[in-house]
C-alpha positions as CSV (number, residue, x, y, z in Angstrom):
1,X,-51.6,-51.3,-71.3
2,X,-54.2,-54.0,-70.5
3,X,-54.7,-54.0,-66.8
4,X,-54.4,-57.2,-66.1
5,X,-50.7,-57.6,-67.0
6,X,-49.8,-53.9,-65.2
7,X,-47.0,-54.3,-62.4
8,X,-48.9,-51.5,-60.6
9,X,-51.5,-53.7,-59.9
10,X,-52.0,-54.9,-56.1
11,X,-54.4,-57.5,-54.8
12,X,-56.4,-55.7,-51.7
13,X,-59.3,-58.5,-51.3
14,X,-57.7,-59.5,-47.4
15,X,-58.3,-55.5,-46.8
16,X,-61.1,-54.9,-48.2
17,X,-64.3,-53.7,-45.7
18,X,-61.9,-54.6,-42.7
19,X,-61.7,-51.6,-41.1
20,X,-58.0,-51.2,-39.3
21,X,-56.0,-53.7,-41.3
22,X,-52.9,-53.1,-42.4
23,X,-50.3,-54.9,-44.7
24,X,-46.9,-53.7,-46.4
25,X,-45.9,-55.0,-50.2
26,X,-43.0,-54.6,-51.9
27,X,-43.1,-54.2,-56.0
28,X,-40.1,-54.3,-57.7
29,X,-40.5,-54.1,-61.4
30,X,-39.1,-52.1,-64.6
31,X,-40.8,-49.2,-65.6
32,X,-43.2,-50.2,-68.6
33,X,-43.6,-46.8,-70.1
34,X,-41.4,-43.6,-70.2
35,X,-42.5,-41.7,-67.0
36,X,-42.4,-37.4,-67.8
37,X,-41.2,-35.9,-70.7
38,X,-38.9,-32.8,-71.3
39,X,-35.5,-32.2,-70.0
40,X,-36.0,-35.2,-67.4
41,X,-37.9,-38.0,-67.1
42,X,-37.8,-42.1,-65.8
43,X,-36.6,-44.2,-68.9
44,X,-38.8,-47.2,-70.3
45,X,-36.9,-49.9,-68.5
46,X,-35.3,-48.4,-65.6
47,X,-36.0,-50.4,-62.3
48,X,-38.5,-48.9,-59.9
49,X,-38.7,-50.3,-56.3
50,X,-42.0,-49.5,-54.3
51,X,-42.8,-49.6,-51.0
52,X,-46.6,-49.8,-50.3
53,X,-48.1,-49.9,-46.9
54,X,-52.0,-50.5,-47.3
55,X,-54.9,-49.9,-44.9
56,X,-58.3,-50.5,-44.7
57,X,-60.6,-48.0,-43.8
58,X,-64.6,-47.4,-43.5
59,X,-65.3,-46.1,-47.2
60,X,-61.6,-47.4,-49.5
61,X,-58.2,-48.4,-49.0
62,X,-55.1,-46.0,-48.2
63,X,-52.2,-46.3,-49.8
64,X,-49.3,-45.2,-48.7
65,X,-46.0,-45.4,-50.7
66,X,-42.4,-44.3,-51.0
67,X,-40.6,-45.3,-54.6
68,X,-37.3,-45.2,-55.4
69,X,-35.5,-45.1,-59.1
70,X,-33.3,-43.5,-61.1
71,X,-34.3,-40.3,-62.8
72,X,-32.4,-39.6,-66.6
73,X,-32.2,-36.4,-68.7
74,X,-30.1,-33.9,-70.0
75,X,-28.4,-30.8,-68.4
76,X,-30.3,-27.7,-69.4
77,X,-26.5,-25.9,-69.5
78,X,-24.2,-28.1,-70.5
79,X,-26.2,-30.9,-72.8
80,X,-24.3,-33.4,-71.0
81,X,-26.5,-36.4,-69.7
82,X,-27.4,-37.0,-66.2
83,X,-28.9,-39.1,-64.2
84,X,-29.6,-38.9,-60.8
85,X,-31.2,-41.3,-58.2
86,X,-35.3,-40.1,-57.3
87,X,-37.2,-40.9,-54.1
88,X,-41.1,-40.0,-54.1
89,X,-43.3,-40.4,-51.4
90,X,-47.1,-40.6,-51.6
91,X,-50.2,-41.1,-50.2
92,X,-54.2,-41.6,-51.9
93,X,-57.5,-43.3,-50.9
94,X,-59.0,-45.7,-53.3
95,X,-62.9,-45.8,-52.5
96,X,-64.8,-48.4,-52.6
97,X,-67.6,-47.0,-54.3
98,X,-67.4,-44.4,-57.4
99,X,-70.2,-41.9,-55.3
100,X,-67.4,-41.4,-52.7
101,X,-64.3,-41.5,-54.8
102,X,-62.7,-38.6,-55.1
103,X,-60.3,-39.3,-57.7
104,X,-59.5,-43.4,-57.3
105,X,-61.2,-46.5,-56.7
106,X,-61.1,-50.1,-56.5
107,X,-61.7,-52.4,-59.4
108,X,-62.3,-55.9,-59.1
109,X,-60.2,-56.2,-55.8
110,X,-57.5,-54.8,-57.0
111,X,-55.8,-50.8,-56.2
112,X,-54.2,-49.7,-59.5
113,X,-51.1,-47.8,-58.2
114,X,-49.6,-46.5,-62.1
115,X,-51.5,-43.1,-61.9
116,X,-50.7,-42.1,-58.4
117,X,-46.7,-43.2,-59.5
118,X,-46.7,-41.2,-62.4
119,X,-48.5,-38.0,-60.8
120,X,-46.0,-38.3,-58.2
121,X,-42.9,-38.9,-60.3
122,X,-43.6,-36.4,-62.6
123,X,-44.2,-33.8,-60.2
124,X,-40.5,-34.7,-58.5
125,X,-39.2,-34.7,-61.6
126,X,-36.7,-31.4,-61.7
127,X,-38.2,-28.7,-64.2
128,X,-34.8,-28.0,-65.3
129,X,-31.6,-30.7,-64.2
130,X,-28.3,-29.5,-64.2
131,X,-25.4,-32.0,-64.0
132,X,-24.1,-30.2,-60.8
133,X,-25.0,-26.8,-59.6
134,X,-21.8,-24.5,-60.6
135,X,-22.3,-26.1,-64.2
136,X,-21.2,-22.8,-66.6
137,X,-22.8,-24.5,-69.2
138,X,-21.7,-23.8,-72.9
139,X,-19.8,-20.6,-74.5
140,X,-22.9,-18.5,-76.2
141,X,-20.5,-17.6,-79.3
142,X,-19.2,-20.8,-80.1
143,X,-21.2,-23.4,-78.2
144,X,-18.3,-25.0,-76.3
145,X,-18.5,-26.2,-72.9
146,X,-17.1,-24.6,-70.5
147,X,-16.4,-26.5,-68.1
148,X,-14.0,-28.3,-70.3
149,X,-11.6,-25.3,-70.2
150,X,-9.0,-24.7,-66.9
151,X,-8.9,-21.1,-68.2
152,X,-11.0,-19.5,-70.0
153,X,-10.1,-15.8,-72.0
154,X,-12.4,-13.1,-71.7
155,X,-12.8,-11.8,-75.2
156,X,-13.9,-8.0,-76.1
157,X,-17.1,-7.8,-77.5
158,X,-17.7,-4.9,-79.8
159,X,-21.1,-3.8,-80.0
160,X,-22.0,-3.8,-84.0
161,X,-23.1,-0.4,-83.3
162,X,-20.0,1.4,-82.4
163,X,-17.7,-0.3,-85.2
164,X,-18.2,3.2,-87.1
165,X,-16.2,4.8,-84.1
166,X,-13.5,2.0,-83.7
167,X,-11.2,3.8,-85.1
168,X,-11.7,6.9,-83.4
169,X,-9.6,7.2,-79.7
170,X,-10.2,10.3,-77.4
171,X,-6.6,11.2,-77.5
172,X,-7.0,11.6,-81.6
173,X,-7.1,15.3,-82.8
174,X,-8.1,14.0,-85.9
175,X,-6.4,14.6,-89.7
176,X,-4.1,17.6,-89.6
177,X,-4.7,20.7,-91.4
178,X,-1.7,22.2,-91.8
């Protein structure tokens, strides 16, 4: 994505070598690309609100941030699809110079927020969702969900092994010989 047209963008010229200045933004904007992939993730097009409070300091800007948007995906038990509200909090320095950036700098008077929201999505993105946390997921012989049964019947499993003996009960003396 060309990075003149990104939403993560934000103009920091007022901040820029003013040591102690401060100013908050708001972003609200839908998510361009597909943040995470897997079992969750933040869908192309889902509405991402950030918060930003920026500071200038000696040697870049801090940014500050706290995001809020809905996370999507599908229940690692049951298949069913969920979605789920996600709040991220995060905090980086954008130098002014490449020599003293660590990871981040700024470009033509602008702070390019997109890989600090994505790093921090992704990590608060579950590793495995679940719809809700007694979920019994499916039945492992016929793929059914459970949860869509008030009772369920426990069936007896015969062990493959031991169907030679199935006929056989202790109390049995066996053929008579009479």
């Amino acid at each position: 994505m060309p990075a003149a047209t990104s939403p993560y963008l934000v103009l920091v010229r007022d901040l820029m070598h003013r040591p102690g200045e401060m100013r908050e933004r708001t972003l609200d904007f839908d998510v361009p690309e597909q943040l995470g992939v897997g079992a969750a993730y933040v869908a192309e097009g889902t509405e991402l609100a950030l918060d930003l409070r920026l500071e200038g300091l000696h040697d870049g800007i801090l940014v500050t941030g706290e995001l809020e948007t809905t996370m999507s995906g599908e229940c690692v038990r049951c298949l069913e699809p969920v979605s789920r509200p996600l709040e991220v909090e995060f905090q980086e320095l954008f130098a002014y110079s490449p020599e003293d950036a660590v990871d981040y700098t700024v470009h033509d008077d602008h702070v390019d927020c997109e890989p600090v929201v994505r790093d921090a999505v992704v990590l608060a993105l579950p590793f495995q969702p679940v719809c809700r946390d007694d979920c019994p997921g499916l039945d492992p012989e016929t793929g059914e969900k459970l949860s869509g049964h008030a009772e369920q019947k426990q069936r007896e499993v015969t062990d493959p092994r031991w169907a030679a003996l199935e006929g056989f009960r202790a109390g049995d003396t066996g053929p008579d010989t009479d």
